[in-house]
C-alpha positions as CSV (number, residue, x, y, z in Angstrom):
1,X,-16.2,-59.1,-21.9
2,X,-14.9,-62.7,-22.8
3,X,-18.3,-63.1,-25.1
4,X,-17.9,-60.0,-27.1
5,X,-13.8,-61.0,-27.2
6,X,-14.7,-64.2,-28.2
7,X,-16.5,-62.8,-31.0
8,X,-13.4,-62.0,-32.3
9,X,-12.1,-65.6,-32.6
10,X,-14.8,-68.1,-33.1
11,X,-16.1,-66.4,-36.3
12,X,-12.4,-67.6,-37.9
13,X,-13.9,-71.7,-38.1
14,X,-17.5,-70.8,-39.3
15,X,-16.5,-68.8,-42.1
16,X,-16.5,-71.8,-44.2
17,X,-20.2,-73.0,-42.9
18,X,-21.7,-69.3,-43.4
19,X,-20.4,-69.6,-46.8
20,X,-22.6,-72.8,-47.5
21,X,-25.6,-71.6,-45.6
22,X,-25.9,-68.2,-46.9
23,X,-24.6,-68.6,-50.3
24,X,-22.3,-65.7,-49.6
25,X,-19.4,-64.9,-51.6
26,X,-15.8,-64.0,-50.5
27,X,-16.5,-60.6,-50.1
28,X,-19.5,-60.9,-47.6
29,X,-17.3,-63.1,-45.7
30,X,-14.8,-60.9,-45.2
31,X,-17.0,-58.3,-44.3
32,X,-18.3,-60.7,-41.3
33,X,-14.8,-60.3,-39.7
34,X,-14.0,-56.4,-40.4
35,X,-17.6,-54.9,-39.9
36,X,-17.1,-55.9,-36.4
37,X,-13.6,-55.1,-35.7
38,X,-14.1,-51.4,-37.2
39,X,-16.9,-50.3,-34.9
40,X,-15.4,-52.5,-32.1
41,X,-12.4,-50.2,-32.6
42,X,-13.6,-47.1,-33.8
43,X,-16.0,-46.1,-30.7
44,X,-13.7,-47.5,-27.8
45,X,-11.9,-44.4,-26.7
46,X,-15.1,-42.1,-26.9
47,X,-17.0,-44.7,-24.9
48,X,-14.4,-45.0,-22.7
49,X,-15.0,-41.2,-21.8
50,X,-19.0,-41.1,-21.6
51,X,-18.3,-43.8,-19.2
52,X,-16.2,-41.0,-17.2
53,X,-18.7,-39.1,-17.6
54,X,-22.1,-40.2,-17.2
55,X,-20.5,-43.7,-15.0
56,X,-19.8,-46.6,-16.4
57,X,-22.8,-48.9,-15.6
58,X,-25.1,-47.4,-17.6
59,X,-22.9,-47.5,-20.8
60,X,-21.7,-50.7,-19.7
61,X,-25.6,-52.3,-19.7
62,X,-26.0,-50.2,-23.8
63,X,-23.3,-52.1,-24.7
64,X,-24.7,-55.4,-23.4
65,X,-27.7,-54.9,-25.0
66,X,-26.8,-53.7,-28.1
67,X,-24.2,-56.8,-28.2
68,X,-27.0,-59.3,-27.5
69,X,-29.8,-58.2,-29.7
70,X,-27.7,-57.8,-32.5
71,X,-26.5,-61.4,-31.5
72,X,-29.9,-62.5,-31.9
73,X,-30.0,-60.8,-35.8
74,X,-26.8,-61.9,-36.6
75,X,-28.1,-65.6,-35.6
76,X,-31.4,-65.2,-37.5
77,X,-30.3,-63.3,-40.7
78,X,-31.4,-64.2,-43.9
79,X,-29.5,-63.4,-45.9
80,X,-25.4,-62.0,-46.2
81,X,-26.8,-58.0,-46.2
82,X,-28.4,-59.0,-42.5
83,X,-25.6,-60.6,-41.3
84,X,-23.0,-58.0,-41.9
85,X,-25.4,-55.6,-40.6
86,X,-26.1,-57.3,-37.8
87,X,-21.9,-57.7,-37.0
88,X,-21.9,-53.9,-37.6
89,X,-24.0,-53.4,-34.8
90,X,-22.3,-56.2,-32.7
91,X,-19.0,-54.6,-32.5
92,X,-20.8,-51.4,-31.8
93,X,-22.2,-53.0,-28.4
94,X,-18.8,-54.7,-27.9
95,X,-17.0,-51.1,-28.1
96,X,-19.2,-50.0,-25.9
97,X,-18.6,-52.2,-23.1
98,X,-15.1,-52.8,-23.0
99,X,-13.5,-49.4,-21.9
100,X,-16.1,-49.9,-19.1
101,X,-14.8,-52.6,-17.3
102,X,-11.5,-51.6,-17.4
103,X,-12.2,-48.4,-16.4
104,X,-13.9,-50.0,-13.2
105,X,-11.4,-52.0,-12.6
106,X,-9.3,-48.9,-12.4
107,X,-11.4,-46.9,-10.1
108,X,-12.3,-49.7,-7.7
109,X,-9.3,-51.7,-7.1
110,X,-5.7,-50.3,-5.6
111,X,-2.1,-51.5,-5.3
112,X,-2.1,-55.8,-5.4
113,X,-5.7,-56.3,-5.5
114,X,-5.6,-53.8,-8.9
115,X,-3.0,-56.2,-10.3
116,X,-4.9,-59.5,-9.1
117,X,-8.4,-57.5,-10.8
118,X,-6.6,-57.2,-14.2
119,X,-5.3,-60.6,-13.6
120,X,-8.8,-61.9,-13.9
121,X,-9.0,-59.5,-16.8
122,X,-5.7,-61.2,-18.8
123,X,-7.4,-64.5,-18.1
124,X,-9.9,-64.2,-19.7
125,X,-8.6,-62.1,-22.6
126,X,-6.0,-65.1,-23.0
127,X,-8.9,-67.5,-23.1
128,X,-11.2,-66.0,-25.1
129,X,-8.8,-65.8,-28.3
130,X,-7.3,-69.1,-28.2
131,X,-11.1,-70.9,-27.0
132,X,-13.3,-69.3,-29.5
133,X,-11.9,-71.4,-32.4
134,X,-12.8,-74.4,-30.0
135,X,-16.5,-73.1,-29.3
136,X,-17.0,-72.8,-32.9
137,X,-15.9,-76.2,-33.8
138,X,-18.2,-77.5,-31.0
139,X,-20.8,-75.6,-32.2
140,X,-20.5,-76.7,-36.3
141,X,-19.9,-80.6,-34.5
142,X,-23.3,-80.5,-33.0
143,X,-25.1,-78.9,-35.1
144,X,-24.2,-79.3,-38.5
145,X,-22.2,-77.0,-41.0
146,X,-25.8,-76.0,-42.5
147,X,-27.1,-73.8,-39.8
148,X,-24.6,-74.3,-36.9
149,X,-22.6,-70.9,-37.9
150,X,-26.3,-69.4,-36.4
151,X,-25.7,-70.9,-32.7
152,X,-21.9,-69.4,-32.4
153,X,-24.2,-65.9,-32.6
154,X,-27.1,-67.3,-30.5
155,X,-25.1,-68.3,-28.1
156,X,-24.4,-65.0,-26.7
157,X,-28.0,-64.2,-25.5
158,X,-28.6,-66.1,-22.7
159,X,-25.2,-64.6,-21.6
160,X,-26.3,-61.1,-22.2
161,X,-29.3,-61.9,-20.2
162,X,-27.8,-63.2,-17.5
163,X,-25.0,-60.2,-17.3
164,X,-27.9,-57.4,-17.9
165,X,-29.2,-59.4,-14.6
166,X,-26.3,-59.8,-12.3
167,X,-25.3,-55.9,-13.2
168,X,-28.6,-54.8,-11.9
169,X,-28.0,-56.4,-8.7
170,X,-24.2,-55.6,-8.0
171,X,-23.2,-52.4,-9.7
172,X,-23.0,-49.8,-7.2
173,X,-25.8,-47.5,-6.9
174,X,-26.7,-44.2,-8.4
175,X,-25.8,-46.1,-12.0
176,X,-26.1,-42.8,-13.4
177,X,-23.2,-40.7,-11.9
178,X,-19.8,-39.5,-12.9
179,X,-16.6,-40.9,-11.8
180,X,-16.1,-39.4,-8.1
181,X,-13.1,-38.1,-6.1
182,X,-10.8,-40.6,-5.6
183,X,-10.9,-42.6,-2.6
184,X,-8.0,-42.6,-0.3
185,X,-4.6,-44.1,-1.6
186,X,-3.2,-47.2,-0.8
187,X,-0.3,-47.0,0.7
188,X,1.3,-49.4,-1.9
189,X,-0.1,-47.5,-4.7
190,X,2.1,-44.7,-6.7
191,X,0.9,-41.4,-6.9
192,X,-2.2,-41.1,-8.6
193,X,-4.0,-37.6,-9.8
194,X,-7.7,-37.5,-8.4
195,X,-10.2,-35.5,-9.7
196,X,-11.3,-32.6,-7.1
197,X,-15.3,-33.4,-6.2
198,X,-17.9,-30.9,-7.0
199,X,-17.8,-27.9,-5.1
200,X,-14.1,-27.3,-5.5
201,X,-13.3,-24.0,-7.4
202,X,-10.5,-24.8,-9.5
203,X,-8.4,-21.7,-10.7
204,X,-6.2,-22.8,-13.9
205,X,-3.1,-21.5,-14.8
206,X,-4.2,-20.3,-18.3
207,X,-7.0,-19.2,-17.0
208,X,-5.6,-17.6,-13.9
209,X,-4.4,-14.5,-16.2
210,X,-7.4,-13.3,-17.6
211,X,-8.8,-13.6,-14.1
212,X,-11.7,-16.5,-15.5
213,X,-12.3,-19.4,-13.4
214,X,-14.6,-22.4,-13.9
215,X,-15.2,-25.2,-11.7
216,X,-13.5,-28.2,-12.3
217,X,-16.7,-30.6,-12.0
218,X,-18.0,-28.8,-14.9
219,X,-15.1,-29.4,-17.1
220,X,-14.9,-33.3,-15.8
221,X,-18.5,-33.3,-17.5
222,X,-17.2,-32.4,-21.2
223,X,-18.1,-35.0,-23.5
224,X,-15.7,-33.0,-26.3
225,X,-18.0,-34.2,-29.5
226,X,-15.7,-32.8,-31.6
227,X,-12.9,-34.8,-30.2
228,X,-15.1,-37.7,-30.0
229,X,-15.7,-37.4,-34.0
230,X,-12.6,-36.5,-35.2
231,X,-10.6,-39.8,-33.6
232,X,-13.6,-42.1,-34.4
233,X,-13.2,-40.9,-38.4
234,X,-9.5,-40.6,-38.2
235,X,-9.2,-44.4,-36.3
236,X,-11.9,-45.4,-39.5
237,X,-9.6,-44.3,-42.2
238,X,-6.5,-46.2,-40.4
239,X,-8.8,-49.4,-39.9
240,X,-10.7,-49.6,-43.4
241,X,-7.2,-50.5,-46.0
242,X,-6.1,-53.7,-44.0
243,X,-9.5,-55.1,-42.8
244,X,-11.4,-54.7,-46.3
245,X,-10.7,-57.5,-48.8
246,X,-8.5,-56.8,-51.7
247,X,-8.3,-53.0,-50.9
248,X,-7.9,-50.7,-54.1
249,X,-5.8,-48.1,-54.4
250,X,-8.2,-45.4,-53.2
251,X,-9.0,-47.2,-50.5
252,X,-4.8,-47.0,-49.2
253,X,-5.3,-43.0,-49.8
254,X,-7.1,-43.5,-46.6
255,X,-4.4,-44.1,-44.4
256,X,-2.7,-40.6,-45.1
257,X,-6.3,-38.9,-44.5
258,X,-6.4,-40.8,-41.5
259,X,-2.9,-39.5,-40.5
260,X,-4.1,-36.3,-41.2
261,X,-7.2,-36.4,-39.1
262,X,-5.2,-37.9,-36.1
263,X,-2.7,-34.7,-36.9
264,X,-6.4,-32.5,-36.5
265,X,-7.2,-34.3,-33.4
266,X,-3.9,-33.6,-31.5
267,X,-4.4,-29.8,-32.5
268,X,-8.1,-30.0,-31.0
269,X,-8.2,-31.5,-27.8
270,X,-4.6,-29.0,-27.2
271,X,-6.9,-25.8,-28.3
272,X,-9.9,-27.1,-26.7
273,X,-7.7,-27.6,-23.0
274,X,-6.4,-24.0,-23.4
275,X,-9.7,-22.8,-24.0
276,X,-10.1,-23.9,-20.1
277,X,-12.4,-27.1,-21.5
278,X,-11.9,-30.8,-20.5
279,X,-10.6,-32.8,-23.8
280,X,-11.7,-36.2,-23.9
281,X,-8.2,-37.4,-23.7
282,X,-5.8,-35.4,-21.9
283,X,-2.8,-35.6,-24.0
284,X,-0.2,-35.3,-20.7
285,X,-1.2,-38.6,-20.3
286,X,1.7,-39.5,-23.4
287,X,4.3,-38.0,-21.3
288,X,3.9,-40.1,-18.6
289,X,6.6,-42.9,-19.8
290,X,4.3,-45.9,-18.1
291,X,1.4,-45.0,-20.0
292,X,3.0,-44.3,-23.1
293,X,5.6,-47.3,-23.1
294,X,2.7,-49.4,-22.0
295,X,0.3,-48.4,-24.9
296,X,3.4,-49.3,-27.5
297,X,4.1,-52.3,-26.2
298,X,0.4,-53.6,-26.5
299,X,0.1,-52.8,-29.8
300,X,3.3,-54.3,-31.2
301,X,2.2,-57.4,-29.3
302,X,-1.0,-57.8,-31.1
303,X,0.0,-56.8,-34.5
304,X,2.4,-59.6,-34.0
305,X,0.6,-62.6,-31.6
306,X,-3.0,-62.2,-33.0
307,X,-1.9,-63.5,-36.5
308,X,-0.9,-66.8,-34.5
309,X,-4.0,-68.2,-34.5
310,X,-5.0,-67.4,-37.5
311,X,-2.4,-69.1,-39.5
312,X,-2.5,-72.4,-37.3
313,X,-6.3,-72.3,-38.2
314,X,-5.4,-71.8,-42.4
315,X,-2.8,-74.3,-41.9
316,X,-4.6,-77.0,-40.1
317,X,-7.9,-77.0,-41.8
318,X,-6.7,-75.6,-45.4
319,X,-3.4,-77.1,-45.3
320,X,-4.1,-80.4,-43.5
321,X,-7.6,-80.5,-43.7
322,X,-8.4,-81.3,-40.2
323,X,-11.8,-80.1,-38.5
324,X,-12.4,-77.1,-37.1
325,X,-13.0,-79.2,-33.7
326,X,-9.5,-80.6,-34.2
327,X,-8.2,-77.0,-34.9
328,X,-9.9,-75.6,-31.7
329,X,-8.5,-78.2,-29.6
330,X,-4.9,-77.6,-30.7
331,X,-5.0,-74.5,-29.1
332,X,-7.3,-75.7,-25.5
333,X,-3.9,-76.2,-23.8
334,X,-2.9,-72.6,-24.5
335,X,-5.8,-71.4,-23.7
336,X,-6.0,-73.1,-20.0
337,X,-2.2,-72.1,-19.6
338,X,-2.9,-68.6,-20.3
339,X,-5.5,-68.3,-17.9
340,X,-3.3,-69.9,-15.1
341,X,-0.1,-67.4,-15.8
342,X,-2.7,-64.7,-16.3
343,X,-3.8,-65.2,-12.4
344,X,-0.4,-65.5,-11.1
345,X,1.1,-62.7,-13.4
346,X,-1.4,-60.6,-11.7
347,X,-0.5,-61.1,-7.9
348,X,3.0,-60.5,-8.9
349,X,3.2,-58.0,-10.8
350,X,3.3,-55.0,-8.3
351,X,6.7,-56.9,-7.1
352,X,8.2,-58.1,-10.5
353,X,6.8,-55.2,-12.9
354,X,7.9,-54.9,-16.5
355,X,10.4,-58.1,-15.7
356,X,7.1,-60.3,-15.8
357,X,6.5,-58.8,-19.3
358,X,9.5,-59.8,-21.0
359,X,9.3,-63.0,-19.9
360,X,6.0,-63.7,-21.5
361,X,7.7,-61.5,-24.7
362,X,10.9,-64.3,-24.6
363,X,8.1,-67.0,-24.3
364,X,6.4,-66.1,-27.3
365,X,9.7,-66.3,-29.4
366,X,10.4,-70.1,-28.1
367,X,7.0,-70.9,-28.9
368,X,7.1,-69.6,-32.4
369,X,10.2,-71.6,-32.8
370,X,9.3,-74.8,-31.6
371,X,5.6,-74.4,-33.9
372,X,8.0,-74.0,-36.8
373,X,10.0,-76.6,-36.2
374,X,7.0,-79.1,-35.5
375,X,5.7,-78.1,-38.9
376,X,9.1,-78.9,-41.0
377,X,9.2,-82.3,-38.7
378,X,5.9,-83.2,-39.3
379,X,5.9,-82.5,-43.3
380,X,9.3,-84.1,-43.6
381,X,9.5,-86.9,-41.1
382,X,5.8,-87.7,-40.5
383,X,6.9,-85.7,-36.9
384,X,2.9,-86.2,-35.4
385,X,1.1,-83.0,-36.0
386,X,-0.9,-83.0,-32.1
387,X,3.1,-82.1,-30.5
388,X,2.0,-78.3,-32.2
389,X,-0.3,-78.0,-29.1
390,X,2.5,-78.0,-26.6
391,X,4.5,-75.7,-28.6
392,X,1.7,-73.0,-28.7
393,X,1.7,-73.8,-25.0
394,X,4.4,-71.1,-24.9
395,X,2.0,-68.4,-27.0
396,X,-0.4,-69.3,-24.2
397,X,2.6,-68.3,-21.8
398,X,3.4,-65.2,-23.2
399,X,-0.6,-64.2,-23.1
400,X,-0.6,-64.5,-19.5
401,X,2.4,-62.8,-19.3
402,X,2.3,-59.9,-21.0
403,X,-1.8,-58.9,-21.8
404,X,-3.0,-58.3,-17.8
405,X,0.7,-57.2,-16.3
406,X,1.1,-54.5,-19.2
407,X,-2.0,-53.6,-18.5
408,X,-2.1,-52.6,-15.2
409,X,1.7,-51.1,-16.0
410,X,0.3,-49.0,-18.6
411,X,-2.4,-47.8,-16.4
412,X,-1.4,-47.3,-13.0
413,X,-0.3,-43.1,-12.9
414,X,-3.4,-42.3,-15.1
415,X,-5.6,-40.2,-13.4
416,X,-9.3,-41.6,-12.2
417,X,-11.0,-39.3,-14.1
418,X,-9.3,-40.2,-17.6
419,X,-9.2,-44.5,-16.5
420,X,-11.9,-45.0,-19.2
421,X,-10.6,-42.8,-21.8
422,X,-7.3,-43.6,-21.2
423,X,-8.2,-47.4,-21.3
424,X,-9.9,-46.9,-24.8
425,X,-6.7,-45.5,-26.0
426,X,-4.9,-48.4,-24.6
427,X,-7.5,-50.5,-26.6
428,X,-7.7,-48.9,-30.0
429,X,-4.0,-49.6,-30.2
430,X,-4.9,-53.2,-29.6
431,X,-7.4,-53.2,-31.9
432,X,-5.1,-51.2,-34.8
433,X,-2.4,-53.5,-34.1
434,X,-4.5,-56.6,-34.8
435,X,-5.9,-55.3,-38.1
436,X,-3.1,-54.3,-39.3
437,X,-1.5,-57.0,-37.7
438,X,-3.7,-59.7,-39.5
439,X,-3.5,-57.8,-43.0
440,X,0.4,-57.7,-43.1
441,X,1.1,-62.0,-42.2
442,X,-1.7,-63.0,-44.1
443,X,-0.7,-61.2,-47.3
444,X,2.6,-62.3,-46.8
445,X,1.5,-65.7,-45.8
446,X,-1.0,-66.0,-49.0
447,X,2.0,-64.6,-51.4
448,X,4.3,-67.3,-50.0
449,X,2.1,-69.8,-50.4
450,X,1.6,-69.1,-54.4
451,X,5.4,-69.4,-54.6
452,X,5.9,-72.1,-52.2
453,X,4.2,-74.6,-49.9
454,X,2.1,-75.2,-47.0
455,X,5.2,-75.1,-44.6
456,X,7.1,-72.8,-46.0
457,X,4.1,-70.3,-45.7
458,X,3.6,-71.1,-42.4
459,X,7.3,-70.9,-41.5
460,X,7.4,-67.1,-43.5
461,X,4.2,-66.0,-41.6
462,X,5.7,-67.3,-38.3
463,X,8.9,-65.8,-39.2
464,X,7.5,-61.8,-39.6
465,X,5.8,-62.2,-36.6
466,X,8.9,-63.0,-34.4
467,X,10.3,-59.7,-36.5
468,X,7.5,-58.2,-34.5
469,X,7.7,-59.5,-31.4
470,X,11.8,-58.7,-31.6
471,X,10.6,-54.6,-31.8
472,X,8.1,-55.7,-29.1
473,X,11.1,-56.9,-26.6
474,X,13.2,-53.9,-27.3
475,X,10.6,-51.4,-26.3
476,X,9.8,-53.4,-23.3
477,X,13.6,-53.4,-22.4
478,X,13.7,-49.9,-22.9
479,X,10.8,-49.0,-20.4
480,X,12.5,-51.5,-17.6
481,X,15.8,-49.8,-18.5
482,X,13.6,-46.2,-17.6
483,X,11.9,-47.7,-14.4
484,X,15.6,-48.4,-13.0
485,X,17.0,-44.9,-13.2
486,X,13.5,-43.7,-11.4
């Protein structure tokens, strides 16, 4: 998982060196980033439920493989076409896998050691954003801006082989099964649904009337296609207008399509439940305030945080012209802190709940201050520019904070058989909060900048996201402020 999440990140400093090697123009370039984050996102919730389905190994080793090989074409293209393919197929494999882990995480972990598992998980979601922009600047260092952009792709295979191996040898065995009962309870764990094994006949209450039963290991097995299609195209048309470059106006028609086809969706998987059918995401799961609360707050946090990195990279290398190296160690000492509040948000979070969330949300407000106001001081004092890594400390803070313990917040009353589906949704509003997210400060960054300067960009696109993060604390307030009165 950190690989394919690191994916994300490192392709940010070797834009510049694709550029040169392939000849590619600013449109192919921009299709490197978004061809991967719109099949990353688009197939996360319907992979998340085959891996209910069929288990989560075996969709868990596609996705490797398809991420690897596809690392290999990315890292031998010839030519811009190849590449984007290539990236297409990438985030494909990358969607493929992610729902998977959590999802195991979810079924084989319970009360503290649950928390400590999606500790592990924060880490190295924390790490992988702020370290990719430091691999890649390693990467270009050694081996040139002509044809180093190739190794940040190559990279990735001996690491696919290497997980394809270790999988084989640990995963639990059949590979090839559904999700089964749920084990026992822990004693420190809340209530949790499980699904009823095989041979129990199930009679539903809409069901119950016309005096039809069907046995609920059947239903459990419903891959809902129709389901499966209609979010994948309606989570398309939301992604396409803020991750394609200078979007037309047909292209923003999308997003009330999209709206539309979510509308559809809802109206499926309702008729498709009363029709005594599994949907491949059981809508109840919104009225249970944890998950639904917890799903908010992770989107407003990425379409606010993820843009941090970004900007320091435009503003260090465009705006200051330092290295990509240089830019990828500014953010190291986020990176390490992140993992390290990560691990202990994890053991703690059981005791402190949503308290250890909006600590990390207050973090992230200091350190977007104090990056501000080393900016100003640097451009109008000579203030030295390497006191921006300890303020991004704080970002690296807040990641810890708020990525893992949301997390297993968000996902600790959802039912077993629904952990990967339910952890796709969780992860789709990641993913739509980053794109749209990225589109919204950049544009406002980039219009700034024609009007203004360097720092005054920086301080506008710093600015929007605290907005963000400000809407991000209330909600998070609001859900502590709803755990009290249970």
């Amino acid at each position: 998982m950190f690989m394919s999440l690191v994916g994300v990140s490192i392709v940010n400093v070797v834009l510049p060196s694709i550029q040169t090697g392939l000849h590619a123009d600013d449109t192919d370039i921009q299709w490197v980033l978004s061809g991967y984050a719109l099949t990353f996102g688009v197939v996360l919730v319907a992979a998340g439920r085959a891996g209910d389905i069929v288990g989560r190994a075996p969709i868990f080793l596609a996705g490797v493989v398809i991420f690897t090989l596809s690392s290999v074409g990315a890292g031998l293209a010839p030519d811009p076409l190849t590449l984007n393919i290539a990236r297409f197929i990438q985030g494909l494999g990358s969607g493929l896998l992610n729902p998977q882990v959590v999802g195991m995480i979810q079924h084989n972990f319970r009360g503290r050691e649950r928390g400590r598992a999606y500790g592990a998980l924060g880490s190295v979601v924390g790490v992988s954003v702020a370290i990719g922009p430091l691999i890649g600047g390693l990467i270009i260092q050694l081996f040139g801006a002509e044809t180093g952009w190739r190794w940040t792709f190559l990279v990735n295979v001996p690491v696919g082989v290497l997980v394809v191996i270790l999988a084989l040898l640990w995963f639990p065995r059949p590979l090839f099964t559904r999700v089964p009962a749920a084990p026992a309870r822990h004693p420190e764990e809340r209530a949790e649904t499980s699904p009823p094994v095989e041979a129990e006949l199930v009679v539903e209450p809409d069901v119950a009337i016309t005096g039809r039963a069907r046995r609920r290991g059947t239903r459990d097995r419903d891959l809902d296609p129709v389901g499966a299609l209609l979010l994948g195209v309606a989570v398309l048309a939301l992604l396409l207008p803020f991750v394609q470059g200078n979007p037309t106006i047909w292209t923003w028609l999308l997003l009330p399509a999209g709206l539309a086809l979510m509308a559809a969706w809802v109206a499926w998987e309702k008729g498709y439940r009363a029709r005594g059918r599994s949907p491949m995401v059981d809508l109840d799961l919104f009225r249970t305030g944890s998950f639904t609360y917890g799903t908010l707050i992770a989107g407003l946090y990425f379409l606010g945080v993820t843009s941090v990195w970004v900007l320091v990279a435009l503003y260090l290398q465009n705006g200051l012209h330092m290295t990509a190296l240089d830019t990828g160690l500014m953010g190291l000492p986020a990176a390490l802190t992140s993992a390290v509040v990560s691990n202990w948000a994890g053991k703690r979070v059981m005791d402190y709940g949503r308290k250890i969330v909006i600590g990390g949300i207050v973090a992230s407000f200091v350190g977007l201050g104090l990056s501000v106001l080393v900016i100003q001081l640097n451009a109008h004092t000579g203030f030295p520019i390497w006191w921006l890594a300890l303020a991004l400390l704080f970002i690296g803070v807040a990641q810890g904070a708020v990525i893992s313990p949301n997390q297993t917040l968000t996902l600790t009353d959802v039912p077993l058989r629904y952990s990967g589906s339910a952890g796709g949704v969780l992860q789709t509003g990641q993913r739509i909060g980053t794109a749209v997210g990225l589109a919204l400060v950049t544009a406002i960054f980039f219009a700034t900048l024609a009007a203004s300067d360097w720092q005054g960009a920086f301080t506008t696109g710093f600015a929007v996201i605290a907005g963000v993060v400000l809407i991000t604390l209330f909600v998070a307030l609001a859900d502590e402020r709803r755990r009290r009165r249970i």
